[in-house]
MOPAC internal coordinates of N, CA, C and O (Angstrom, degrees):
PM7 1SCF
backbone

  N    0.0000 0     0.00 0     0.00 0    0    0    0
  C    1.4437 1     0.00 0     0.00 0    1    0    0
  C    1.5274 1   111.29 1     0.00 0    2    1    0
  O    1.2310 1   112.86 1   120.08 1    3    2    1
  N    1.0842 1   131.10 1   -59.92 1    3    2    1
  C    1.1442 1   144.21 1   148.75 1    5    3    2
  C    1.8169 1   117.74 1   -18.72 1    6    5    3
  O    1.2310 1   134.66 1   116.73 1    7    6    5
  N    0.7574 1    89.24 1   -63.27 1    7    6    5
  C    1.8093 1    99.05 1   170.89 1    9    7    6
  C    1.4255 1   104.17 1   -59.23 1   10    9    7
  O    1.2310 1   109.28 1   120.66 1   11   10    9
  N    0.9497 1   137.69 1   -59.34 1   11   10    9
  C    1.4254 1   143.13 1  -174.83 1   13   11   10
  C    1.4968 1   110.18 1   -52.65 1   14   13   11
  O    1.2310 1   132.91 1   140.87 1   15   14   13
  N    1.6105 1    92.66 1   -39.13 1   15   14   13
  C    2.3513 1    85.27 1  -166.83 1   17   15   14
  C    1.6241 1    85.89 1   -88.79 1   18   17   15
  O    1.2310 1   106.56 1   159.42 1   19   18   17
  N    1.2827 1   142.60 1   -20.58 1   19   18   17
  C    1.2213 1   121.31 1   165.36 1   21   19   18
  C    1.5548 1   135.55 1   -71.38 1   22   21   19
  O    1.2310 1   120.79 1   156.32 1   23   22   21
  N    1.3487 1   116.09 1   -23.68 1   23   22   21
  C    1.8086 1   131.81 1   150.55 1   25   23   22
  C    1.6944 1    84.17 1   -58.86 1   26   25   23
  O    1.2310 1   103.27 1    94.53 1   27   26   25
  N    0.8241 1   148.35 1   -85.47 1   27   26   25
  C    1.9248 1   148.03 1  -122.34 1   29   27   26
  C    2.0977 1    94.23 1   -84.00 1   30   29   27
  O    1.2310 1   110.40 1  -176.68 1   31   30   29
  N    1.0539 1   135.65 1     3.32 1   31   30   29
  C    1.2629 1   156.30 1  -160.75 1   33   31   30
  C    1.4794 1   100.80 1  -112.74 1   34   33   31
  O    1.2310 1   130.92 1   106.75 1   35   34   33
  N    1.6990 1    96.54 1   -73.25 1   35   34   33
  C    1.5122 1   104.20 1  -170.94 1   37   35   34
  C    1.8779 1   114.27 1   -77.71 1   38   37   35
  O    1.2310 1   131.32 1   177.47 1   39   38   37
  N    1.1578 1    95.75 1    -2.53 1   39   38   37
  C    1.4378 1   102.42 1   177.13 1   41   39   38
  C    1.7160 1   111.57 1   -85.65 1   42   41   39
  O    1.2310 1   125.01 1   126.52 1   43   42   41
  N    1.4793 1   107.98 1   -53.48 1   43   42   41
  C    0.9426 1   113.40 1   169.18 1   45   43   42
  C    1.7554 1   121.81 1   -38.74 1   46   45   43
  O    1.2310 1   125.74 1   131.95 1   47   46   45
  N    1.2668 1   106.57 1   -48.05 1   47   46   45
  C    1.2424 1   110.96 1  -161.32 1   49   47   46
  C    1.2296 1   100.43 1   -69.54 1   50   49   47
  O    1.2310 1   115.91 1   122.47 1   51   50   49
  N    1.8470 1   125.38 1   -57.53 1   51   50   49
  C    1.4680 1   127.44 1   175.66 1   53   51   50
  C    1.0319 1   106.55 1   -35.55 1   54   53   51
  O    1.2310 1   118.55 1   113.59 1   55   54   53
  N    1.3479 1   120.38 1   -66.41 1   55   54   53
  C    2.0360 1   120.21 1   175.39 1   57   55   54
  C    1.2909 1   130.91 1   -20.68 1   58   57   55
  O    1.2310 1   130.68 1   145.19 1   59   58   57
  N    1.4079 1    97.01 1   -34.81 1   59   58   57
  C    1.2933 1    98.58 1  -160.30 1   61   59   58
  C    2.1285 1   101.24 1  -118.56 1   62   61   59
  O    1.2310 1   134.57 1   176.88 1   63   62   61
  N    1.3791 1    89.42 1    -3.12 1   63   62   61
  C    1.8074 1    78.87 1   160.08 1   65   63   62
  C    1.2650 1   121.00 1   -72.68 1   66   65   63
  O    1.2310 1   110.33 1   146.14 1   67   66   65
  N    1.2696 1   135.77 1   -33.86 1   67   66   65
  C    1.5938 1   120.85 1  -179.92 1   69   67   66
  C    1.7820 1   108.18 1   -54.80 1   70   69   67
  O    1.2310 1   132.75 1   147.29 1   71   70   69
  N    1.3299 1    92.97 1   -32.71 1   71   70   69
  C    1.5919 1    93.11 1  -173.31 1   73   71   70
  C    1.7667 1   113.14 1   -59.14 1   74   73   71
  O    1.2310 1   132.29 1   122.88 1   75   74   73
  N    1.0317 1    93.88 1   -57.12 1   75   74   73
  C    1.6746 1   117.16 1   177.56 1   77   75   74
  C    1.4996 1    98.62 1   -55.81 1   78   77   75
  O    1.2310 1   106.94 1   109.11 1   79   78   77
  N    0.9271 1   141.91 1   -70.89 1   79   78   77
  C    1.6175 1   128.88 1   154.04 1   81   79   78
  C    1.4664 1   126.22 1     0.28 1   82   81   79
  O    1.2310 1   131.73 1    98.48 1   83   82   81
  N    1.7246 1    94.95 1   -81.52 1   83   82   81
  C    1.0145 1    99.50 1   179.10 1   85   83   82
  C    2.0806 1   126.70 1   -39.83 1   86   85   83
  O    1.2310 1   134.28 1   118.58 1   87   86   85
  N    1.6865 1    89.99 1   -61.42 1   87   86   85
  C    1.5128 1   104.58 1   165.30 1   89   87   86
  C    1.8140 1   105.98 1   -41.16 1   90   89   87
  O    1.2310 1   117.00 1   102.16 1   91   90   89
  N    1.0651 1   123.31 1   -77.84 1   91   90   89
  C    1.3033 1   103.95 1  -171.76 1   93   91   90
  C    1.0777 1   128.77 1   -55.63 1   94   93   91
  O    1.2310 1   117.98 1   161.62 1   95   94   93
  N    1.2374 1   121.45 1   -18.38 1   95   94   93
  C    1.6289 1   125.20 1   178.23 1   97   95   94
  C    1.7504 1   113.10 1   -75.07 1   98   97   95
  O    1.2310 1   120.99 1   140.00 1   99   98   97
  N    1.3332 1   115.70 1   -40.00 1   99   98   97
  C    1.2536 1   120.26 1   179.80 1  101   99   98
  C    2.0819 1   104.53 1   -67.15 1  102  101   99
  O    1.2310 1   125.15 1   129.91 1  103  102  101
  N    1.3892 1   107.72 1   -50.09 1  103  102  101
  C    1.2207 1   106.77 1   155.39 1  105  103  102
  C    1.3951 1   144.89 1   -26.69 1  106  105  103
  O    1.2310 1   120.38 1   122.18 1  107  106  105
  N    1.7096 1   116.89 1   -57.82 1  107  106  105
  C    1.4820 1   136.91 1   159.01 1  109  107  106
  C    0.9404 1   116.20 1   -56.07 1  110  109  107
  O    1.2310 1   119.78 1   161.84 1  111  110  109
  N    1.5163 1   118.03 1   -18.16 1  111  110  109
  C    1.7569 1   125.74 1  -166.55 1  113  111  110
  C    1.1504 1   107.06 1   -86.43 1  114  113  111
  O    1.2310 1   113.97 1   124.48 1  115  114  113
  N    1.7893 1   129.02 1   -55.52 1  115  114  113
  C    0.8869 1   153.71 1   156.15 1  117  115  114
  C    1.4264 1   134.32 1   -37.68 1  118  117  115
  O    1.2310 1   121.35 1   130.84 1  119  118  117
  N    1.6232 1   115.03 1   -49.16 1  119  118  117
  C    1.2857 1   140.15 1   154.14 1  121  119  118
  C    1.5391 1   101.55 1   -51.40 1  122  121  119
  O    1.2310 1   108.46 1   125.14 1  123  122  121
  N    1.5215 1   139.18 1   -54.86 1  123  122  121
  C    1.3035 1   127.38 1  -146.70 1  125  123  122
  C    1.7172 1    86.15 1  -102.59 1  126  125  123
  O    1.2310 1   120.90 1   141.78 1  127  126  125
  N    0.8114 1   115.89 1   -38.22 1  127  126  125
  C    1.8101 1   119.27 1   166.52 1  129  127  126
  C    1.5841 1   103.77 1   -33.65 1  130  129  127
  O    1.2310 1   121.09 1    86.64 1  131  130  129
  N    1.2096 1   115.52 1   -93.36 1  131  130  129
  C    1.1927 1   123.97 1   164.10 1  133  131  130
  C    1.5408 1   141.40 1   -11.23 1  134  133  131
  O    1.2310 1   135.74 1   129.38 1  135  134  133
  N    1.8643 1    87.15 1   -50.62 1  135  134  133
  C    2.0247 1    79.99 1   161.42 1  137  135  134
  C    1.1237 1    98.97 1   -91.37 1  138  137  135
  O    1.2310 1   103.50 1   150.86 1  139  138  137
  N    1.0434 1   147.95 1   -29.14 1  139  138  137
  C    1.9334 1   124.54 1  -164.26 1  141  139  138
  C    1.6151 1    93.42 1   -78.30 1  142  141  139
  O    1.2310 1   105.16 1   134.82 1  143  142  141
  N    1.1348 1   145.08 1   -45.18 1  143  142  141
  C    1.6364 1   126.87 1   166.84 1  145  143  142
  C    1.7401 1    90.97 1   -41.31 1  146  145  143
  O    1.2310 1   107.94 1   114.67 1  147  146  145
  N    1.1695 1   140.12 1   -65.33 1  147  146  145
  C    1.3664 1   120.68 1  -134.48 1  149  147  146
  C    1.6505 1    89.78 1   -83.66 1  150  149  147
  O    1.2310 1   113.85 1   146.01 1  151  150  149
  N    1.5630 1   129.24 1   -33.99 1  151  150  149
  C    1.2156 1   131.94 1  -150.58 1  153  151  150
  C    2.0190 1    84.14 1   -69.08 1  154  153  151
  O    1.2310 1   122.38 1   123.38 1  155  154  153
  N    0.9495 1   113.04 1   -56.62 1  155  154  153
  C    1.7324 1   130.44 1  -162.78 1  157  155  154
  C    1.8152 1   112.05 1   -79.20 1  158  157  155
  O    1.2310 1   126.03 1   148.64 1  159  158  157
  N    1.3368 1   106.02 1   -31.36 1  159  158  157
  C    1.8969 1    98.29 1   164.59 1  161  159  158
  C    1.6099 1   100.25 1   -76.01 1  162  161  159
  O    1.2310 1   103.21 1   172.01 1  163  162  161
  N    1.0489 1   148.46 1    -7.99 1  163  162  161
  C    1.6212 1   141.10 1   168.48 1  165  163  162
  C    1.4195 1   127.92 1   -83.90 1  166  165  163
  O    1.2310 1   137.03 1   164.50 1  167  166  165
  N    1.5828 1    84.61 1   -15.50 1  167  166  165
  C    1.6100 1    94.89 1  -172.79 1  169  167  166
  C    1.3240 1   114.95 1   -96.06 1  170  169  167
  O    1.2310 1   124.14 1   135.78 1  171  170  169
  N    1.9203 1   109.66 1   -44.22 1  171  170  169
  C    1.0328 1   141.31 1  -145.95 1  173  171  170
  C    1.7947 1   112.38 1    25.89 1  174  173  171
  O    1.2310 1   116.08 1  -143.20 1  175  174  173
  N    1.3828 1   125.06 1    36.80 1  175  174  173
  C    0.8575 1   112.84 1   137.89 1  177  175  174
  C    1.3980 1   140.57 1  -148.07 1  178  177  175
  O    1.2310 1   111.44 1    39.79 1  179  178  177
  N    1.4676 1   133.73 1  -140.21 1  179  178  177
  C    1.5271 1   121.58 1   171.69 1  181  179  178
  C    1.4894 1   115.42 1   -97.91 1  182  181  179
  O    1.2310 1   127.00 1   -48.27 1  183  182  181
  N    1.6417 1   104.13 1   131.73 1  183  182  181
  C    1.2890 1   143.84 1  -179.04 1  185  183  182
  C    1.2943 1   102.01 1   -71.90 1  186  185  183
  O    1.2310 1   125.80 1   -66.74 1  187  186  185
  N    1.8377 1   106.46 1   113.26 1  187  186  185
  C    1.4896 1   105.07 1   167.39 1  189  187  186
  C    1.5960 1   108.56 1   -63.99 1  190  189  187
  O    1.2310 1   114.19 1   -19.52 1  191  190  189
  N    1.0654 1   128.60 1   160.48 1  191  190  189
  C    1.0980 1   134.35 1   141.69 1  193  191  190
  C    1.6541 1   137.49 1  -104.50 1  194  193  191
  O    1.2310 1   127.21 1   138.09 1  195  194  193
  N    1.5444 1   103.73 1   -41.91 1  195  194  193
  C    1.2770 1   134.37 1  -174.37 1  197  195  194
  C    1.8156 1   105.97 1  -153.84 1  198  197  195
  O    1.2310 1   123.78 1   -93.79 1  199  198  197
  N    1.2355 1   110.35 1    86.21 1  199  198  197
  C    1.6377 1   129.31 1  -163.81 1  201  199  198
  C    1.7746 1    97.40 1   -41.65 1  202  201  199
  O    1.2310 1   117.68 1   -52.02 1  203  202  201
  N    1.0958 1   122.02 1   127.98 1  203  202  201
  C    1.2205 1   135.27 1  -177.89 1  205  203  202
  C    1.5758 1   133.04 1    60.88 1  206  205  203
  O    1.2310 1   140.70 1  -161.18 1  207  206  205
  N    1.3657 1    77.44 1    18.82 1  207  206  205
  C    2.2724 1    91.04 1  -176.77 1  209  207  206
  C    1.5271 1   105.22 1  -133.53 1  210  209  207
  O    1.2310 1   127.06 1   116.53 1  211  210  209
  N    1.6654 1   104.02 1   -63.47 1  211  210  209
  C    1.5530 1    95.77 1  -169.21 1  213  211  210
  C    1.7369 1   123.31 1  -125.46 1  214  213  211
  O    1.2310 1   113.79 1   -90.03 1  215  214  213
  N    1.2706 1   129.36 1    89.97 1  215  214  213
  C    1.3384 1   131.71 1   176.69 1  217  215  214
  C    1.4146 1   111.13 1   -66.12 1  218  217  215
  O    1.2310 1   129.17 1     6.99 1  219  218  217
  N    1.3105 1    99.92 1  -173.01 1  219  218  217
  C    1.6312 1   124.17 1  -162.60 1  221  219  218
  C    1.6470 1    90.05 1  -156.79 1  222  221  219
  O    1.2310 1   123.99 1   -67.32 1  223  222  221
  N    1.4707 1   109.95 1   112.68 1  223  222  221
  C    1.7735 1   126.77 1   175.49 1  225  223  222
  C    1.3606 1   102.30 1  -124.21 1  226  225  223
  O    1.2310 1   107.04 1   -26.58 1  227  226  225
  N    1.1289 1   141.73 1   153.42 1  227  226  225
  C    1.1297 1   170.23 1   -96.86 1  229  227  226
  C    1.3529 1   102.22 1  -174.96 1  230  229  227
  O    1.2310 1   108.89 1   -87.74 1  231  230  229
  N    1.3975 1   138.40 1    92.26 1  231  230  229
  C    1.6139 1   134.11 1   165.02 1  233  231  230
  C    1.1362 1   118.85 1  -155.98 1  234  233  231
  O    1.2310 1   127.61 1   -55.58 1  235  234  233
  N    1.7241 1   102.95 1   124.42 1  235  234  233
  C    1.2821 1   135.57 1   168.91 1  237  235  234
  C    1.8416 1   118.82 1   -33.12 1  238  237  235
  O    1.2310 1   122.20 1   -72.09 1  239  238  237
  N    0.9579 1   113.39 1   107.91 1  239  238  237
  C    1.5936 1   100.74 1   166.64 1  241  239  238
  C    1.7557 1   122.48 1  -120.66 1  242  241  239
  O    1.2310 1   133.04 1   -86.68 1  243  242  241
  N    1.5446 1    92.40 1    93.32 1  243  242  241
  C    1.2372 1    88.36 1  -174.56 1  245  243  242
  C    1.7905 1   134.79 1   -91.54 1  246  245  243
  O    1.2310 1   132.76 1  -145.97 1  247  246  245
  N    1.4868 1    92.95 1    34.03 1  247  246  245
  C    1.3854 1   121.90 1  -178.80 1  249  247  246
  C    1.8036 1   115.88 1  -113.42 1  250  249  247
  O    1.2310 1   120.84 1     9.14 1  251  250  249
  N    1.1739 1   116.00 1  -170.86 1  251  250  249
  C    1.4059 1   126.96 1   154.40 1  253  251  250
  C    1.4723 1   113.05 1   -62.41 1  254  253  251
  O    1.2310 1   125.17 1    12.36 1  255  254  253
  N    1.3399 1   107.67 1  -167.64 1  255  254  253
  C    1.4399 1   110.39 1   169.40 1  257  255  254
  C    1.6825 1   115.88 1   -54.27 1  258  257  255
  O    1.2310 1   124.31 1   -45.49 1  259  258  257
  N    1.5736 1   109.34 1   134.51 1  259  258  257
  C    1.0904 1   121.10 1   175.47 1  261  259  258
  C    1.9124 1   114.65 1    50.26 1  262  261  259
  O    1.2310 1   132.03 1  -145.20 1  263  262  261
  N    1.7213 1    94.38 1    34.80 1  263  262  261
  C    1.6040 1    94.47 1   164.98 1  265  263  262
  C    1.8540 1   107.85 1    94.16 1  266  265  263
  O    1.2310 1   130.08 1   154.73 1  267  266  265
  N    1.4514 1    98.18 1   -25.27 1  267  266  265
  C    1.7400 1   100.58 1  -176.76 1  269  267  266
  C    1.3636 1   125.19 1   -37.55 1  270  269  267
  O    1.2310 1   106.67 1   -21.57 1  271  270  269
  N    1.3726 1   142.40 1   158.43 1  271  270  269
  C    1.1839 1   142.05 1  -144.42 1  273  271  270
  C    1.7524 1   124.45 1    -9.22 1  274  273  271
  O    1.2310 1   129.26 1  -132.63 1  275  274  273
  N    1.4679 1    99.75 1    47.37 1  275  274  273
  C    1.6923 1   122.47 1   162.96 1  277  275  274
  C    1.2290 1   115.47 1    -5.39 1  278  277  275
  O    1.2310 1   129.31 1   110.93 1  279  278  277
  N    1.8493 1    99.66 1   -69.07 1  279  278  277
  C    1.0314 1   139.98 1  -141.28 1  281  279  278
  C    1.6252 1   123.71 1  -101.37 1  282  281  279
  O    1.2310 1   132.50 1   165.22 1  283  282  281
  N    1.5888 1    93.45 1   -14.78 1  283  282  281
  C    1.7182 1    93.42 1  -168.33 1  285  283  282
  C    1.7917 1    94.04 1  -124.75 1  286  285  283
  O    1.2310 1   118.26 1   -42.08 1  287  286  285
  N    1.2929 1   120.91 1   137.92 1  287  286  285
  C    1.4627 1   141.28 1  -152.53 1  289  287  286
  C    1.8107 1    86.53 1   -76.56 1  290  289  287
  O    1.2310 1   125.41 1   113.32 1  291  290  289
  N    1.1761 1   107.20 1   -66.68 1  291  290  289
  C    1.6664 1   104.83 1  -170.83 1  293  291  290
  C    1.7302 1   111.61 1   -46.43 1  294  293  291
  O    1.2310 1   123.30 1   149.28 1  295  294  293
  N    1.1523 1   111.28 1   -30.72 1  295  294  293
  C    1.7669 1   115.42 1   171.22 1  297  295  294
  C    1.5787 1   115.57 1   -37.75 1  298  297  295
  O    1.2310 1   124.05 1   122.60 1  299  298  297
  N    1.1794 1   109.84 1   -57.40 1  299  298  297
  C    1.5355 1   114.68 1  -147.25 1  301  299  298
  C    2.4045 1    87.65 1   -89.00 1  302  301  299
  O    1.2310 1   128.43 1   168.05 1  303  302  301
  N    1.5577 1   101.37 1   -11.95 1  303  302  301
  C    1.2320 1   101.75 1  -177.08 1  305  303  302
  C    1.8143 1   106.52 1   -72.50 1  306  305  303
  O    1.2310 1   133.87 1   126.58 1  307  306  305
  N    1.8789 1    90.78 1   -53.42 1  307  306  305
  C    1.3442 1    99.42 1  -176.56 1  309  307  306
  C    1.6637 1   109.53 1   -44.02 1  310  309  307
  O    1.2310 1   125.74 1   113.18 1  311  310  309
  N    1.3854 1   106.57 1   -66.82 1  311  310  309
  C    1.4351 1   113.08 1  -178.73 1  313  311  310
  C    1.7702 1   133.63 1   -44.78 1  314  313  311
  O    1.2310 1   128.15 1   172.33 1  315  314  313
  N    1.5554 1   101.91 1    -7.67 1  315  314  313
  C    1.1463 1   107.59 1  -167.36 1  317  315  314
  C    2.0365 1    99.66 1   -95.14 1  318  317  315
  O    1.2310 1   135.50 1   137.75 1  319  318  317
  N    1.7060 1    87.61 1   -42.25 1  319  318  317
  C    1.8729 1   101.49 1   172.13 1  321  319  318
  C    1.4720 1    96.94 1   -54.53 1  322  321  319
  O    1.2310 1   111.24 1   100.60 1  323  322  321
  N    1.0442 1   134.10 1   -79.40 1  323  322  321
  C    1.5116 1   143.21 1   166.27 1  325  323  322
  C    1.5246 1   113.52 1    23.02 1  326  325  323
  O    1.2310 1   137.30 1    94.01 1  327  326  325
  N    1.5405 1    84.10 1   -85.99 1  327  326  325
  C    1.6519 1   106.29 1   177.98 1  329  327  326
  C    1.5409 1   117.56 1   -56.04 1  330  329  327
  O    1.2310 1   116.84 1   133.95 1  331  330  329
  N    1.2340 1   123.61 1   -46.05 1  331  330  329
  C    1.0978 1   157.16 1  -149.90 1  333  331  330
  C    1.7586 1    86.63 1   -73.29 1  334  333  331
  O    1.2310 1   120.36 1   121.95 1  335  334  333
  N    1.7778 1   116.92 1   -58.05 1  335  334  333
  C    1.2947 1   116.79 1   161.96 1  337  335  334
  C    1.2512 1   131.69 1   -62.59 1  338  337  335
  O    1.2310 1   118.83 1   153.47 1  339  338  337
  N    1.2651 1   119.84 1   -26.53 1  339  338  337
  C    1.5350 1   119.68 1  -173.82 1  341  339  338
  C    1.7099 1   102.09 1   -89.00 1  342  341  339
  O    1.2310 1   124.04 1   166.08 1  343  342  341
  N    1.6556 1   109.86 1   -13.92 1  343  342  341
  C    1.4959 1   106.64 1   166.15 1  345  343  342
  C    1.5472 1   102.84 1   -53.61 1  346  345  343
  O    1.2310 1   123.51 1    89.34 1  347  346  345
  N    1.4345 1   110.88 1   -90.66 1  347  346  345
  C    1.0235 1   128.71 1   166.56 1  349  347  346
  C    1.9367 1   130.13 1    -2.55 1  350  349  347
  O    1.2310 1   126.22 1   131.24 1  351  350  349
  N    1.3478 1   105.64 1   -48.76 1  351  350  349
  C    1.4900 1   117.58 1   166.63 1  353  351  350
  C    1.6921 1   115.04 1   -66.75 1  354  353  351
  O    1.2310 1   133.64 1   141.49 1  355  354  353
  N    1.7098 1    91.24 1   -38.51 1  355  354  353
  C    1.7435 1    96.98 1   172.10 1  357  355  354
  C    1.0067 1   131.22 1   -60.63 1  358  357  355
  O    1.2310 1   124.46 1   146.68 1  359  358  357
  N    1.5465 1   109.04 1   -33.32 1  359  358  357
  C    1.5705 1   120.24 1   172.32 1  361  359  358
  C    1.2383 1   122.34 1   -58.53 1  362  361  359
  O    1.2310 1   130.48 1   122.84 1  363  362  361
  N    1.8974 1    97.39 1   -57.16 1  363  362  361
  C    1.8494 1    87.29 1   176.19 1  365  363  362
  C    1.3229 1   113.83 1   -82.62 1  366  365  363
  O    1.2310 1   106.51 1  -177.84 1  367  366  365
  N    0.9004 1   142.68 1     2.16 1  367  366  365
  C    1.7751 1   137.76 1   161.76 1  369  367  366
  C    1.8491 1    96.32 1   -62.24 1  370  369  367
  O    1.2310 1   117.23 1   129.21 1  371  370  369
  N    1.6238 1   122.88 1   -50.79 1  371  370  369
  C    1.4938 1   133.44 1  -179.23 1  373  371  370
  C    1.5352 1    82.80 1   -31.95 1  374  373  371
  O    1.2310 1   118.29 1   110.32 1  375  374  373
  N    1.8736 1   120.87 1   -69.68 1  375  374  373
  C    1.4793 1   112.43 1  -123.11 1  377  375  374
  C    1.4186 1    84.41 1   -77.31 1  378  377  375
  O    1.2310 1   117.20 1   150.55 1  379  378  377
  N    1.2007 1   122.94 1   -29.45 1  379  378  377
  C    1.2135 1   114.31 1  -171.55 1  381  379  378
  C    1.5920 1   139.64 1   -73.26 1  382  381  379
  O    1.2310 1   133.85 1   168.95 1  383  382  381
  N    1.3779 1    90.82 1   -11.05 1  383  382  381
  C    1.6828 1   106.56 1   165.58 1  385  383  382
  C    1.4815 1    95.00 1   -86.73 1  386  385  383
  O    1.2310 1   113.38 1   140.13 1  387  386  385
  N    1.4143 1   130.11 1   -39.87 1  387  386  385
  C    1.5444 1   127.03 1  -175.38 1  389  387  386
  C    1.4821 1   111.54 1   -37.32 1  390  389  387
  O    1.2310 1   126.16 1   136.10 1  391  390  389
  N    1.6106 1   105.76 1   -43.90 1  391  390  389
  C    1.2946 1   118.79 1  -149.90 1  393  391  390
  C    1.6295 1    99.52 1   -73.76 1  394  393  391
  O    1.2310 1   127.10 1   129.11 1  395  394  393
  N    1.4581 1   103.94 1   -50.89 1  395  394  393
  C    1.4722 1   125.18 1  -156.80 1  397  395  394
  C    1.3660 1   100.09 1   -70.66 1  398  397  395
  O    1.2310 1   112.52 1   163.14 1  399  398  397
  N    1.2411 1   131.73 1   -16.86 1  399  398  397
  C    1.8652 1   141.58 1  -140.43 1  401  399  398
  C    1.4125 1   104.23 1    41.08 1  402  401  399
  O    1.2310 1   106.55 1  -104.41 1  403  402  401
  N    1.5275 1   142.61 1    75.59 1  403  402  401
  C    1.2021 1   143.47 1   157.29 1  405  403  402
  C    1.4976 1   114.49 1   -89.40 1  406  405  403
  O    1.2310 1   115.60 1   -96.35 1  407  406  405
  N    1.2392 1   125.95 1    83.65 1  407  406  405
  C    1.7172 1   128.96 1  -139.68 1  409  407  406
  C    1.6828 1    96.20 1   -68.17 1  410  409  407
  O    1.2310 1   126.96 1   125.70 1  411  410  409
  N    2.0190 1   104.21 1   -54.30 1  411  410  409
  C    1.3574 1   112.70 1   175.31 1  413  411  410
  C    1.2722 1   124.71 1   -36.23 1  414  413  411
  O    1.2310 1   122.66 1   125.04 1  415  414  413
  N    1.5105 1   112.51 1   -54.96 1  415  414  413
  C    1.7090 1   129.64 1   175.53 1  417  415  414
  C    1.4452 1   101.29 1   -37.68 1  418  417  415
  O    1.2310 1   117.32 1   102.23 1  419  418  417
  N    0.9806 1   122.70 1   -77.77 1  419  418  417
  C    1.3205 1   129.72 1  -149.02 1  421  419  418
  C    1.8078 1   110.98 1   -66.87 1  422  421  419
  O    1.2310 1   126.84 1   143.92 1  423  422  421
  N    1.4403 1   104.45 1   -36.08 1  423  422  421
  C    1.5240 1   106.15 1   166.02 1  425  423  422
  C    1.3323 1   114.82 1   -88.10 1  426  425  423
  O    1.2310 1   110.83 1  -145.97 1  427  426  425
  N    1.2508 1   134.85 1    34.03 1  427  426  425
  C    1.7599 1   145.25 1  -154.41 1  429  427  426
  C    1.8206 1    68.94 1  -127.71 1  430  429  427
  O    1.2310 1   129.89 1   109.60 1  431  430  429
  N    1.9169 1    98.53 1   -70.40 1  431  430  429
  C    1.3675 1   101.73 1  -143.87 1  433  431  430
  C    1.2472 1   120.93 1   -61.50 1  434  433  431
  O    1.2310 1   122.50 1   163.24 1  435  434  433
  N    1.5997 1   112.82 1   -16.76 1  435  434  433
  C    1.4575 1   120.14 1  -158.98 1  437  435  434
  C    1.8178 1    89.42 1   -95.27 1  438  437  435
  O    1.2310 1   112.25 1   174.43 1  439  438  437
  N    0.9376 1   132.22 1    -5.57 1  439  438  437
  C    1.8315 1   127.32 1   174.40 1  441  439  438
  C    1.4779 1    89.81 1   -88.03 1  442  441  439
  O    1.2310 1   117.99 1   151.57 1  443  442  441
  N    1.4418 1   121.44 1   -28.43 1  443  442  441
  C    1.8114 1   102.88 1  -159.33 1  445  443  442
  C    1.7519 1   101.01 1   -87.89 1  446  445  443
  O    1.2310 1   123.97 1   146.76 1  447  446  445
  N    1.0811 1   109.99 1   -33.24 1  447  446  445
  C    1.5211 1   120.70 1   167.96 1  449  447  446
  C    1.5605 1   139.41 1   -62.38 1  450  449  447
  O    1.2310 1   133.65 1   150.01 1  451  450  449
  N    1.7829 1    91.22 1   -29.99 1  451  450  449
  C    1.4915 1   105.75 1   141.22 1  453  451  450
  C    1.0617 1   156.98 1  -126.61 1  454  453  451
  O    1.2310 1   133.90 1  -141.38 1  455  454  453
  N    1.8313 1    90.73 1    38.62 1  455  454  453
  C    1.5493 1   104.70 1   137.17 1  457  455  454
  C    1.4959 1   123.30 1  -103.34 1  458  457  455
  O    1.2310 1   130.61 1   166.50 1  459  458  457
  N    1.2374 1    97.15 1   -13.50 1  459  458  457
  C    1.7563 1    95.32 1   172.27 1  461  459  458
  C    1.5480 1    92.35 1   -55.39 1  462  461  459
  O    1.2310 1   114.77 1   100.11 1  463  462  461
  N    1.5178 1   127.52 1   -79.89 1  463  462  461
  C    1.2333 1   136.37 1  -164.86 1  465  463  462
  C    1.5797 1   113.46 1   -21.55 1  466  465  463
  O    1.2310 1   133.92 1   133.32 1  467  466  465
  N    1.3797 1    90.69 1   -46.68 1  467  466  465
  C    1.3965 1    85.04 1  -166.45 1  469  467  466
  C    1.6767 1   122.20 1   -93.50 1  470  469  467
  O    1.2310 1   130.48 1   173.83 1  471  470  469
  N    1.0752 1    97.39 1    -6.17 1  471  470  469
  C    1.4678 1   122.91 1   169.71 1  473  471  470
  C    1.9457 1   108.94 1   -65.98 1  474  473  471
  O    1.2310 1   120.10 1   180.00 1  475  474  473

């Protein structure tokens, strides 16, 4: 008996690290998001890093990748359904590594989900 609630313990816990992952990752994303808007609206400008090689600029993208449909209102709609589906596909691919025990899958999926999120 004993043996058993300690497998059902340690299972639990593995189970539930991708999750906890996930949560912190969308967190760090957000958190480090957050100060570089605040670090870069005070400055308004570019951050040496490495004097004549590597800066740090500050830019808005209020498009898709690399600015794409900027400009047109239905864009940022499409893209939002988008995500919104490929959440959704992520999940049941999740249950389905759950099911199978695919340990990798499931900690693959929970980084790709929170970067969608945070994206």
């Amino acid at each position: 008996m004993q043996r058993t609630r300690s497998f059902g313990w340690k299972r639990i816990i593995f189970e539930s690290i991708p999750i906890i992952l996930l949560i912190l990752f969308v967190v760090i994303d957000q958190v480090s998001k957050a100060y570089f808007r605040q670090l870069f609206e005070d400055k308004k400008a570019d951050i040496t890093v490495i004097p004549d090689f590597f800066y740090l600029t500050y830019v808005v993208n209020t498009g898709a990748a690399w600015s794409f449909l900027a400009d047109v209102s239905w864009g940022q709609t499409f893209f939002k359904v988008l995500t919104c589906f490929a959440l959704v596909v992520f999940v049941v691919f999740y249950v389905y590594a759950c099911k199978k025990d695919y340990r990798w899958l499931r900690f693959s999926l929970a980084t790709m989900v929170s970067g969608t999120i945070g994206n």
